[in-house]
C-alpha positions as CSV (number, residue, x, y, z in Angstrom):
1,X,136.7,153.2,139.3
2,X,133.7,155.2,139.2
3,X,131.8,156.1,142.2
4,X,128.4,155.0,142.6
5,X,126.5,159.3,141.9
6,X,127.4,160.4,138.5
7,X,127.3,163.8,139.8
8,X,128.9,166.4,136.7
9,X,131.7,167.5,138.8
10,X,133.0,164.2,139.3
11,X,132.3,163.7,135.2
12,X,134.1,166.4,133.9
13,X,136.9,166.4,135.7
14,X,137.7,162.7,135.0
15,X,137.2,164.2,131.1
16,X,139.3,166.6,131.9
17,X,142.3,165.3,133.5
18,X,142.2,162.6,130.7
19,X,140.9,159.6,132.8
20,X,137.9,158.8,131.5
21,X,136.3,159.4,127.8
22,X,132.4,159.3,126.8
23,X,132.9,156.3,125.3
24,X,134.5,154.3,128.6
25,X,131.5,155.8,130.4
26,X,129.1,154.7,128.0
27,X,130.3,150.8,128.9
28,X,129.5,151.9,132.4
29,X,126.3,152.6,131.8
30,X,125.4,149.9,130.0
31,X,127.2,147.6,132.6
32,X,125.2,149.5,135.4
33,X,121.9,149.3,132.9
34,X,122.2,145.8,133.0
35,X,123.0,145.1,136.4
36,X,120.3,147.0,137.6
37,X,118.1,145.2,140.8
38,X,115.3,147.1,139.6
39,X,113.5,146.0,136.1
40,X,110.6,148.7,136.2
41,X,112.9,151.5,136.0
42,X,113.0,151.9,131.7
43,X,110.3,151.6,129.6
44,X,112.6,151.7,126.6
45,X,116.5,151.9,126.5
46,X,119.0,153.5,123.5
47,X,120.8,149.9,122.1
48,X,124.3,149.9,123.5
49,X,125.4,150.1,119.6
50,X,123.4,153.4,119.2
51,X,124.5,154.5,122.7
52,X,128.2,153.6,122.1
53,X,127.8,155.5,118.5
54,X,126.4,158.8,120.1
55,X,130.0,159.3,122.1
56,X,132.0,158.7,119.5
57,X,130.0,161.7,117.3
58,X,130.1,163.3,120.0
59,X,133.8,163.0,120.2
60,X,134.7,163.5,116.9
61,X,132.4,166.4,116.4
62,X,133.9,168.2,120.1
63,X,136.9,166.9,120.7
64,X,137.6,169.2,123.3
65,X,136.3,167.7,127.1
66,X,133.8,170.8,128.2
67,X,133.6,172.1,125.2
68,X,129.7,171.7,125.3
69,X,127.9,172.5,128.4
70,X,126.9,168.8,128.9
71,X,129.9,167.3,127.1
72,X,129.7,163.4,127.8
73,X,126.6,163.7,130.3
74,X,124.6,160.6,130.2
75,X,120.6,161.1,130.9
76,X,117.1,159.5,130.8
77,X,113.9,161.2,130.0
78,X,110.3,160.5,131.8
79,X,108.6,159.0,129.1
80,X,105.7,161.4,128.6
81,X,109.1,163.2,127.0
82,X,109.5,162.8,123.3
83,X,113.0,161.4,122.0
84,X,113.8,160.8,118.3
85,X,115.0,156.9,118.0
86,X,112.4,155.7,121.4
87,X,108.2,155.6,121.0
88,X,106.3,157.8,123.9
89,X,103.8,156.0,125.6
90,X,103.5,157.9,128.5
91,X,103.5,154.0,130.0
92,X,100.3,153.2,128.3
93,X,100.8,151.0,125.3
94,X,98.2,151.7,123.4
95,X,98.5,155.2,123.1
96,X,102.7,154.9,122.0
97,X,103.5,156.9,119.1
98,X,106.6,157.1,117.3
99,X,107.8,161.1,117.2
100,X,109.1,162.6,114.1
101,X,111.5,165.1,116.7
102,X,113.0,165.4,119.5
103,X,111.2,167.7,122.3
104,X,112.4,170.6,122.5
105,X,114.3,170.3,126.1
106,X,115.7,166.6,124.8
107,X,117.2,168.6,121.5
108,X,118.5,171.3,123.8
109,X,120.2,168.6,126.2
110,X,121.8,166.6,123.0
111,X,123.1,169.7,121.4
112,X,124.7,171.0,124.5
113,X,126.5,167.0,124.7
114,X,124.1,165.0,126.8
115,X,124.0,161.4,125.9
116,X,120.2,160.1,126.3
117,X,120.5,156.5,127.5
118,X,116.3,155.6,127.5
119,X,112.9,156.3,128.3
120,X,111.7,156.3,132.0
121,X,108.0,154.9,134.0
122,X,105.9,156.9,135.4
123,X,102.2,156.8,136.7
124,X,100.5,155.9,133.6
125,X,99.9,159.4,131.8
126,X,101.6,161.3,134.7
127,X,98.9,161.0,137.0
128,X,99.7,159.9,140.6
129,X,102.3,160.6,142.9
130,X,103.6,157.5,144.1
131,X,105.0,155.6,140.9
132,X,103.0,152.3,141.0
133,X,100.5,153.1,138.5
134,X,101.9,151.5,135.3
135,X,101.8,148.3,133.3
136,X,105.4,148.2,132.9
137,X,105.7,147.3,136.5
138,X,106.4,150.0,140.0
139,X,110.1,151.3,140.5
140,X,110.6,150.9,144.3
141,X,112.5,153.0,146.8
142,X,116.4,153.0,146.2
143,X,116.7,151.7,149.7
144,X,113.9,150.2,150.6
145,X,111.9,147.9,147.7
146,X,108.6,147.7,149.8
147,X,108.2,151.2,149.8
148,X,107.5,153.3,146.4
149,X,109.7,155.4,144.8
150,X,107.5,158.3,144.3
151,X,105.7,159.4,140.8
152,X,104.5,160.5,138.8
153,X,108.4,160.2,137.7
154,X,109.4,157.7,139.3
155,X,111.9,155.6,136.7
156,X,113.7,159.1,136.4
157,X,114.4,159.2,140.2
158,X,115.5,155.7,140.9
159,X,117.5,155.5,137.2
160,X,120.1,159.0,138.8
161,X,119.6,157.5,142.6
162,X,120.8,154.4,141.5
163,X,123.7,155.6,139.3
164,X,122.7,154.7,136.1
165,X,122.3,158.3,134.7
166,X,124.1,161.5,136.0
167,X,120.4,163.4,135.8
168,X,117.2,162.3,134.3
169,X,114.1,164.9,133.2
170,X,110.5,164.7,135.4
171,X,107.7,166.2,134.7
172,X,105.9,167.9,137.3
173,X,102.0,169.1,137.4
174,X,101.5,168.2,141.1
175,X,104.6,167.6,142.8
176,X,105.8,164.9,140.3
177,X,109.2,166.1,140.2
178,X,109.2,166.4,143.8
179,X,107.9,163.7,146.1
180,X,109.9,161.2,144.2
181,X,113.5,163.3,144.6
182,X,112.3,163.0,148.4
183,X,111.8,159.0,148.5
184,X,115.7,158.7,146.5
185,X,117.4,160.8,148.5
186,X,117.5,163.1,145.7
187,X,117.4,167.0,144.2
188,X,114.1,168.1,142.3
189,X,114.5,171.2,140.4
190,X,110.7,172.7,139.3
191,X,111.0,175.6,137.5
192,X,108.4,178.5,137.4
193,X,105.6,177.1,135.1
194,X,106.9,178.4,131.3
195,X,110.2,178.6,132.1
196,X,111.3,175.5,130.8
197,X,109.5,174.7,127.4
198,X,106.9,171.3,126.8
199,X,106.5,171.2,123.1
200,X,106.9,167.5,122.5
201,X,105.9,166.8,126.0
202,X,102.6,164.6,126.2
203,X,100.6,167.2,128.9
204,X,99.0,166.3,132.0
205,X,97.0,170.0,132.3
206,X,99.1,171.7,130.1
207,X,98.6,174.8,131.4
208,X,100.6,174.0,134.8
209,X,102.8,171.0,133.7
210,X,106.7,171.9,134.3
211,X,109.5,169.9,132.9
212,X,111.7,168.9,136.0
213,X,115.1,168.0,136.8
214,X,116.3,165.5,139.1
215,X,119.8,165.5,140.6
216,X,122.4,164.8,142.4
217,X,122.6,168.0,144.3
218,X,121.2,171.5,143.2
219,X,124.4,172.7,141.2
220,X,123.4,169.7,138.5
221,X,120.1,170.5,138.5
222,X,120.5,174.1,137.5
223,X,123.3,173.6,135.4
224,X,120.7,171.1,133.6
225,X,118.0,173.7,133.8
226,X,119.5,176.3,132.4
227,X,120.6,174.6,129.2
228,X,116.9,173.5,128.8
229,X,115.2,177.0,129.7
230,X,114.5,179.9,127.1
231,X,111.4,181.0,124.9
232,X,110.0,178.7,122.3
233,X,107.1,179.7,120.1
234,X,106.1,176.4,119.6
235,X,104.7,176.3,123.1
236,X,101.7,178.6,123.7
237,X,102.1,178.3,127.6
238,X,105.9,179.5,127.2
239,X,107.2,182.5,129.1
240,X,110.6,185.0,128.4
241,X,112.1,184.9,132.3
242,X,112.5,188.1,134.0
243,X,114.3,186.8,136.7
244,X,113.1,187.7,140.2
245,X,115.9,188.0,143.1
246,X,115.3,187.4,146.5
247,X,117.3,189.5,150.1
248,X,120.4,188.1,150.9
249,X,118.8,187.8,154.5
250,X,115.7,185.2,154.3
251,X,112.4,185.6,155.7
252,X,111.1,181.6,155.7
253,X,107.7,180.7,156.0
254,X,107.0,177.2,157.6
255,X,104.2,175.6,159.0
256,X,102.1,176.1,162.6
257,X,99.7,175.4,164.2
258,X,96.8,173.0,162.7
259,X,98.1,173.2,159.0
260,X,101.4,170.6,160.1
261,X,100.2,167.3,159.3
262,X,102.3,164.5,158.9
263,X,100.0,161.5,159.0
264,X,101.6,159.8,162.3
265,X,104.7,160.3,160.6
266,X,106.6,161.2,163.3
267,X,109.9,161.0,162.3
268,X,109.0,163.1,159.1
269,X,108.2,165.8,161.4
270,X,111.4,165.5,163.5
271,X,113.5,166.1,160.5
272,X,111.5,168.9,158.8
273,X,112.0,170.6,162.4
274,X,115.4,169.9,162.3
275,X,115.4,171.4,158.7
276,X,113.8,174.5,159.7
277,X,116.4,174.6,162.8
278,X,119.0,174.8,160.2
279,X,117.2,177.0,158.5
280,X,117.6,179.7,160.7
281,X,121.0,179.1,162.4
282,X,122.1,179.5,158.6
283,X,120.8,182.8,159.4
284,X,117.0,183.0,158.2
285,X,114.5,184.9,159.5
286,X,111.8,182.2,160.7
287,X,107.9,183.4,159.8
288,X,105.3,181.0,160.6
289,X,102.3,181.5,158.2
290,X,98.8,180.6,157.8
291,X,98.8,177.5,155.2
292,X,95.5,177.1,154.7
293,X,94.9,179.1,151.6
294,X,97.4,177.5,150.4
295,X,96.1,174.1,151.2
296,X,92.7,174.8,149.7
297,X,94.7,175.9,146.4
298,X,96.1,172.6,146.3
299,X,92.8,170.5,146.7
300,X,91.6,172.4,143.7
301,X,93.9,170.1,141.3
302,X,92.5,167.2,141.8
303,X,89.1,168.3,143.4
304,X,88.4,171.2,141.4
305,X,88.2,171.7,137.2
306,X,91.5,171.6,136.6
307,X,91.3,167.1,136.2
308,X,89.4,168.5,133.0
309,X,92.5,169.5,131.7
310,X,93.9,165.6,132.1
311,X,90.6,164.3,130.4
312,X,91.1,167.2,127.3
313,X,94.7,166.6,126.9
314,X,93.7,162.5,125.8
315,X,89.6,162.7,125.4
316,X,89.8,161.3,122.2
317,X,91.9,158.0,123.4
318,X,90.5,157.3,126.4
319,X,87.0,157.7,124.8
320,X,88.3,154.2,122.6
321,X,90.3,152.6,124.8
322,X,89.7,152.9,128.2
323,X,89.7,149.9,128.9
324,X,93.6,149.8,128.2
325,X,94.2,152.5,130.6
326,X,95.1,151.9,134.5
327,X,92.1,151.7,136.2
328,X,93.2,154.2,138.9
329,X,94.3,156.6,136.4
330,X,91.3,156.0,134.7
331,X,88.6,157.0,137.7
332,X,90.7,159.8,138.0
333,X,90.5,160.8,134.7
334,X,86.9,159.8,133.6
335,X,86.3,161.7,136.7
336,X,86.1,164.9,134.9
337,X,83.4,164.0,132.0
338,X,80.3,166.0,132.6
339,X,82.2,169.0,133.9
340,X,80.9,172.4,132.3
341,X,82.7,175.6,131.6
342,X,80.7,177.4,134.3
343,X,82.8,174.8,136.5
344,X,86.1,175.7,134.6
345,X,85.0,179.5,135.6
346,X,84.0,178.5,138.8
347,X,87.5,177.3,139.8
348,X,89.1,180.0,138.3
349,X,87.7,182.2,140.1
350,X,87.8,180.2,143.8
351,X,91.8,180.5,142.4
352,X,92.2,184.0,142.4
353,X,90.3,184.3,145.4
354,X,92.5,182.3,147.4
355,X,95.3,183.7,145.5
356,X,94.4,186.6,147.2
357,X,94.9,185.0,150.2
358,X,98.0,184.0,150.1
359,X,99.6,187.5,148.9
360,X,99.0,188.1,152.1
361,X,101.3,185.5,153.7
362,X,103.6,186.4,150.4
363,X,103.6,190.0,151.8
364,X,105.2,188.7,155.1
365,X,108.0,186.4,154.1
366,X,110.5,186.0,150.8
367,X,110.2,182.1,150.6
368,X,108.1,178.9,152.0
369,X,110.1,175.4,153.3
370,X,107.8,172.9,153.8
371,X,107.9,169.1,153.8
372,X,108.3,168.1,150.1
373,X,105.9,164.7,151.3
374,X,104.9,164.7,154.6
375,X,105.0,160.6,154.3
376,X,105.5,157.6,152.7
377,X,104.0,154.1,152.1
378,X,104.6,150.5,150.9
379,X,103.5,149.5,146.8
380,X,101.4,147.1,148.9
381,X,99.5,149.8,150.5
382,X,99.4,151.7,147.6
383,X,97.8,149.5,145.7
384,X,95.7,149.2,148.5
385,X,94.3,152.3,148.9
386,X,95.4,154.1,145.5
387,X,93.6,157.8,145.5
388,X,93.7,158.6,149.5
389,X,97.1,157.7,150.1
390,X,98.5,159.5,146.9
391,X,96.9,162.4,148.6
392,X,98.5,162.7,151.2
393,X,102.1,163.0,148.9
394,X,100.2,166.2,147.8
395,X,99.4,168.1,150.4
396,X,102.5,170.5,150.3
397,X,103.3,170.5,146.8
398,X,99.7,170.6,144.8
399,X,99.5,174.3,144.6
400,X,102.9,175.4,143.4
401,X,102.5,175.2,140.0
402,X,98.9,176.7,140.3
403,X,100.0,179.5,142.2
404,X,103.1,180.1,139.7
405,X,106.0,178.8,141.7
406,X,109.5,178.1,141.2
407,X,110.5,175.4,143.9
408,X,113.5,173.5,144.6
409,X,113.0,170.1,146.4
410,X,116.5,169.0,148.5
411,X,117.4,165.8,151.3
412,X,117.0,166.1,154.8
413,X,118.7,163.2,156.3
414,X,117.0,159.9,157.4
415,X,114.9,158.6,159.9
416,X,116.6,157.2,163.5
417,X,116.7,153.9,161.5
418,X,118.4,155.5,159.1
419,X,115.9,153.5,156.6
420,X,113.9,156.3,154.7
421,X,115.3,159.3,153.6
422,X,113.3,162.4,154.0
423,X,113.3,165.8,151.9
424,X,111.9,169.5,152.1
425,X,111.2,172.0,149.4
426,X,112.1,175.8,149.2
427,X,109.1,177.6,147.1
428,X,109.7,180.9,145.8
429,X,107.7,183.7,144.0
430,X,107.5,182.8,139.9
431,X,111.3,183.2,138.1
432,X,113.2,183.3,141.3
433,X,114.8,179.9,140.3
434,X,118.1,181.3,140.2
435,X,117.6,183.1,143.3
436,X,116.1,180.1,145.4
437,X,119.7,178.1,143.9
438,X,121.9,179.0,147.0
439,X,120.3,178.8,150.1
440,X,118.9,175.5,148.8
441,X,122.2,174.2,147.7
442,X,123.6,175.5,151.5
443,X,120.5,173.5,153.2
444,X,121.3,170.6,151.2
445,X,124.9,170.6,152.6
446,X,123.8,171.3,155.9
447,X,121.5,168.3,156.0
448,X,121.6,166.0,153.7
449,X,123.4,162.8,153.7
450,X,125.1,161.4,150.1
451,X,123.4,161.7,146.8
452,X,121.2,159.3,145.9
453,X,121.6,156.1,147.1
454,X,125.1,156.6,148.5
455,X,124.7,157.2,152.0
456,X,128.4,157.8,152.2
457,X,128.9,160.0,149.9
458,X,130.5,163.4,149.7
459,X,128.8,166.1,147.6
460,X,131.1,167.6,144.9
461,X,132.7,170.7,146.0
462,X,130.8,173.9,146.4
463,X,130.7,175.7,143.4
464,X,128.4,178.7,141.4
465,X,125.1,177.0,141.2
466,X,123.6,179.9,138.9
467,X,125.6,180.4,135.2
468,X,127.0,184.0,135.0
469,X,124.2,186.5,133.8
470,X,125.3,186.0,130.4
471,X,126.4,188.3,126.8
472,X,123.8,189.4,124.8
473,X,124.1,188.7,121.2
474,X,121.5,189.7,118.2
475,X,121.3,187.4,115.3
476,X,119.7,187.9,112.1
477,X,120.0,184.5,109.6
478,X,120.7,181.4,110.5
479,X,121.0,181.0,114.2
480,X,117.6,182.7,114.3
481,X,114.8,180.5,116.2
482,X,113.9,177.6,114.0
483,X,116.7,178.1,111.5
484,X,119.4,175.1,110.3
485,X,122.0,177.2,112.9
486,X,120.2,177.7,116.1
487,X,121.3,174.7,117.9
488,X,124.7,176.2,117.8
489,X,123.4,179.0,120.6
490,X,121.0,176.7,121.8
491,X,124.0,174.3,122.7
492,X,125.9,176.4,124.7
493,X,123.4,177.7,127.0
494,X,122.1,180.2,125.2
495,X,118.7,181.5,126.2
496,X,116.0,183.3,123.3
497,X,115.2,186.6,125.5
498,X,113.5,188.9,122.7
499,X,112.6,189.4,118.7
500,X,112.5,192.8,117.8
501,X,114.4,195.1,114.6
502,X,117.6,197.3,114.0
503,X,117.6,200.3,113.7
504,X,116.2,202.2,110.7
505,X,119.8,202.5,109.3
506,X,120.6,198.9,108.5
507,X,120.6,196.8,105.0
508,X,120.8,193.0,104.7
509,X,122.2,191.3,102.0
510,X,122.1,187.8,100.6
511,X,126.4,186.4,101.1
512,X,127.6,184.7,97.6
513,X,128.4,181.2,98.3
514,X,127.6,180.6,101.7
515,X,126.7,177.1,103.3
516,X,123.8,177.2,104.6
517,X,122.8,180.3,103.2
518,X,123.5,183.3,105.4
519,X,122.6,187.4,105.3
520,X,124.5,190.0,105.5
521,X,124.0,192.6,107.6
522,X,125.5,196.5,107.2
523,X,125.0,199.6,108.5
524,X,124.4,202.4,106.3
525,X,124.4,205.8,107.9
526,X,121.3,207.9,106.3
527,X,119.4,205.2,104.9
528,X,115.9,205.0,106.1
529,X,114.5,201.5,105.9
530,X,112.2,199.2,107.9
531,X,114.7,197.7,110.1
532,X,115.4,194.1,110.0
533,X,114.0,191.8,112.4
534,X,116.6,190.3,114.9
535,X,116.6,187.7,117.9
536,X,118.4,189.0,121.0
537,X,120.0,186.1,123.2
538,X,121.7,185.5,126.1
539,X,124.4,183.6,126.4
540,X,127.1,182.4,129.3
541,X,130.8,184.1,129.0
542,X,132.5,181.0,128.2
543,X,129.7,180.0,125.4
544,X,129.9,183.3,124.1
545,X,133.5,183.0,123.7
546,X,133.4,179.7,122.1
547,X,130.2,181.3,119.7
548,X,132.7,184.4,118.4
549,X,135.1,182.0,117.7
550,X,133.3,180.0,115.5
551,X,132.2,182.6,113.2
552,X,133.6,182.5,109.5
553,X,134.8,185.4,107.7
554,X,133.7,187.9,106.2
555,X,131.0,187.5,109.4
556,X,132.3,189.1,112.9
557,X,131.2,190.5,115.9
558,X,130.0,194.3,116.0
559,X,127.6,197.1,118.1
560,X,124.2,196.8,116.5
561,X,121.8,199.5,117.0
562,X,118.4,198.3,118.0
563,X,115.2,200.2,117.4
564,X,114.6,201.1,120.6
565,X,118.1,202.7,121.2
566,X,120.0,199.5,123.0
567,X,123.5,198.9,121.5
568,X,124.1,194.7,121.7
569,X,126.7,192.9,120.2
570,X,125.9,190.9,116.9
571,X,126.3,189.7,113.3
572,X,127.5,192.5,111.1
573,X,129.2,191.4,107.7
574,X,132.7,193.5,106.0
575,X,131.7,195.4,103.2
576,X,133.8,194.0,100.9
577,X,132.4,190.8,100.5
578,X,128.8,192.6,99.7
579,X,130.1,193.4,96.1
580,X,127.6,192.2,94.0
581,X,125.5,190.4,96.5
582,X,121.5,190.4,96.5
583,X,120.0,193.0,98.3
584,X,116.8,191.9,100.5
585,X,116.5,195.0,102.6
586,X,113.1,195.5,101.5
587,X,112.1,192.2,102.8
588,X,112.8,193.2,106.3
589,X,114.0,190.0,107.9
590,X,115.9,186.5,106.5
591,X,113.1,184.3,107.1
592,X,110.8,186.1,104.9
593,X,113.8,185.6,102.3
594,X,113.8,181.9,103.2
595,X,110.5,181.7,102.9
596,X,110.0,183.5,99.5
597,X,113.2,181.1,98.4
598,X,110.7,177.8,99.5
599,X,108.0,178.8,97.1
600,X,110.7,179.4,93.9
């Protein structure tokens, strides 16, 4: 009998010890699918056939239980997030497409094992923060159905809270991946903007939009995150991570003075208190700050030039059919025509300005923990009063992504009811998701109560919640971004960090025979050519050990000599078996062989 969280540690050690199988948990899913109290949660589903066909590939392809990062997870995706099989609609009907891939984070997650089980609701084109802004109807509150369940991914949260799915992918522009981890009783992990890639992801303002995690408890979430992370070219808004760390002792900020506002939520306010109590008998250093700047940073999303970026993201749609849209999410969006690029500049500039500004509280503590929502309301008030009480869900979360966060959202307990859960968010400087892991990950332990909707229950055992730092490995043919072979790295965790060349001293070769076709690479003490162009990656120890394994002869492992000096382990080839084979030095990398092959 499986309990009600589908947390990974419970998964993979039933795989493990032989008690359950992908295939068993797949008729759990679908059982629980079915069952489920809530019919606004899926705006599309993977048929049971097709679901109960992706374990058994899975199986026969990796027999091994763990052999894949994700081996036998079962996830959803917001439905702004393309999936090969299920139409995008970004819960608007009329603007559903059919996508010829998968997004890039959905084919990381399925190559590393993940079983996709459907497409999720959200506020119609990810706008909103409360979930009750689509046609295919409002997911509610896990434990409460008057109350919403928080947007703009809202059929993500209540799909893991509920136990459907062991994690399900947000997407987060203003706190989307956030308020609604709060309102479940859930963990929302937002990465640094660029960390995670959104090529196949319909954008909100694609220059701030995050792809977001939501959990069980923080271990998932990272373990999630990091399969999904890692450069892609595809995305012009993608970033290489150079991790940030923070001191082992914490300096906090929190709010004081004027700047805490719960709305009359009173019992909010109790339990963020009590969160920051924890806080510092865990051993942090408490700094009230000034969150104003912060504050007016935030109101620039929706009351500043960046709702421009919403209207140019679907300006041709919603110029022919908005009258199909939601009419909330149309004002807001419509609200941007006749905006000018002197008010684009404008905001930019009232940005850095008050970017300025906060440096200065930056300068005085290492993280922030504020309320991830400081309240919540019922769908009927919602609907009620749409744009001002969707505001006040914003208040601490709006400027994150501006400001280049990472943030980590985590439960606080309930109210004295014991009714409404209640959350709070750790924000750290840009790329110190790994960093902020931790303490969040303590926190949640210290105060949180279950997973999901599970009062009751126990979080899995403490464990790493950050992957080891990883091996590097160069590749030169086939594993290479974009080639038949990179999934293989992909799959296991492994994370693009650089392109760059050998050393001048290196030849590449085409191998006889090989399927798919595959270089060669030697050393060649003396020679003086143009180096070949290589892909550095990172991968975790036990991936890396799984990769090495995996190569066929006459391919192995070797030091390769990079241009700048660096010795990494990679792709070298025996000598032997280059007898004879085509020489495509000259060429100076494989994909300008492939590429000269295509046009033969």
């Amino acid at each position: 009998m499986l309990p009600l969280m589908l947390d990974l540690t419970t998964l993979t050690e039933a795989y493990q010890n032989g008690t359950l199988t992908p295939l068993q948990l797949v008729e759990e899913v679908i059982t629980r699918r079915e069952a489920s109290r809530d019919p606004a949660i899926f705006i599309s589903t993977v048929p049971d056939a097709d679901l109960r066909a992706a374990a058994a590939a899975l199986m026969a392809a990796h027999p091994v239980p763990g052999s894949l990062p994700l081996w036998g997870i079962p996830f959803a995706a917001k439905d702004n997030i393309d999936a090969f099989g299920l139409p995008t609609t970004a819960a608007c009907p009329a603007y559903a497409y059919d996508p010829a891939t998968d997004s890039t984070v959905v084919a990381r997650l399925r190559a590393a094992g993940a079983l996709l089980v459907g497409k999720t609701n959200l506020d119609q084109f990810a706008t909103g923060l409360n979930g009750s802004r689509s046609p295919y109807g409002a997911p509610r509150s896990v434990f409460d159905a008057d109350y919403v369940s928080g947007g703009s991914s809202s059929g993500s949260a209540v799909a893991v809270a509920s136990g459907i799915v062991s994690f399900a992918l947000g997407t987060d522009t203003a706190g989307s991946g956030r308020v609604p981890a709060m309102f479940n009783n859930l963990v929302g992990i937002k990465p640094t903007p660029g960390l995670v890639p959104n090529t196949g992801v319909v954008p909100a303002c694609a220059s701030v939009d995050c792809v977001t995690v939501l959990s069980a408890c923080v271990a998932d979430g990272v373990a999630v995150r990091r399969v999904m992370e890692g450069f892609d070219a595809a995305d012009p808004y993608s970033r290489a991570a150079t991790p940030v760390g923070l001191p082992a002792t914490l300096r906090i900020g929190v709010l004081a003075g004027v700047e805490r506002e719960f709305f009359g939520n009173t019992q909010v306010e109790r339990l963020y208190d009590a969160a920051v109590a924890k806080a510092e008998a865990l051993g942090a250093q408490i700094v009230p700050i000034d969150y104003a700047p912060f504050r007016e940073a935030a109101s620039l999303l929706y009351d500043g030039p960046w709702v421009a970026e919403r209207l140019a993201a679907i300006e041709e749609f919603i110029a022919a059919n908005a009258d199909k849209m939601d009419p909330t999410v149309r004002k807001i969006i419509s609200g941007a025509q006749g905006m000018t690029a002197v008010d684009a500049f404008n905001g930019q500039y009232r940005l850095l300005e008050l970017k300025r500004k906060t440096d200065a509280e930056w300068a005085r503590v290492d993280i922030l923990l504020l309320p991830t929502s400081p309240t919540t309301h019922t769908v009927a008030d919602m609907l009620a009063d749409p744009i001002r009480l969707n505001g006040q869900f914003g208040r601490y979360t709006n400027f994150v992504n501006l400001l280049g966060c990472a943030a980590i959202a985590v439960p606080c307990g309930f109210d004295q009811t014991g009714h409404l859960p209640a959350g709070v968010t750790l924000v750290g400087p840009g790329f110190s998701d790994d960093a902020l892991a931790p303490f969040a990950d303590t926190l949640h332990r210290a105060l949180g109560l279950g997973m999901g909707a599970d009062r009751k229950a126990a979080l899995p055992a403490a464990r790493p919640v950050v992957a080891d730092l990883g091996i590097d490995v160069v590749v030169v043919g086939a594993h290479l971004t974009g080639m038949p072979l990179n999934s293989q790295l992909t799959g296991l965790g492994g994370q693009f960090k650089r392109a760059c060349k050998t050393a001048r001293d290196y030849r590449l070769y085409v191998l006889p025979d090989a399927l798919p076709a595959k270089p060669g690479l030697l050393r060649d003490p003396g020679f003086d050519g143009p180096g070949i162009a290589v892909e550095v990656w990172s991968l975790p120890a036990a991936g890396f050990g799984m990769f090495v394994n995996a190569i066929p002869a006459p391919l192995g492992i070797g030091k390769i000599t990079l241009d700048d000096g660096r010795e990494v382990s990679g792709f070298l080839c025996e000598a032997h078996s280059l007898t004879g084979a085509p020489e495509i030095t000259a060429l100076g990398s494989w994909k300008a062989h492939v590429a000269r092959q295509a046009k033969v």
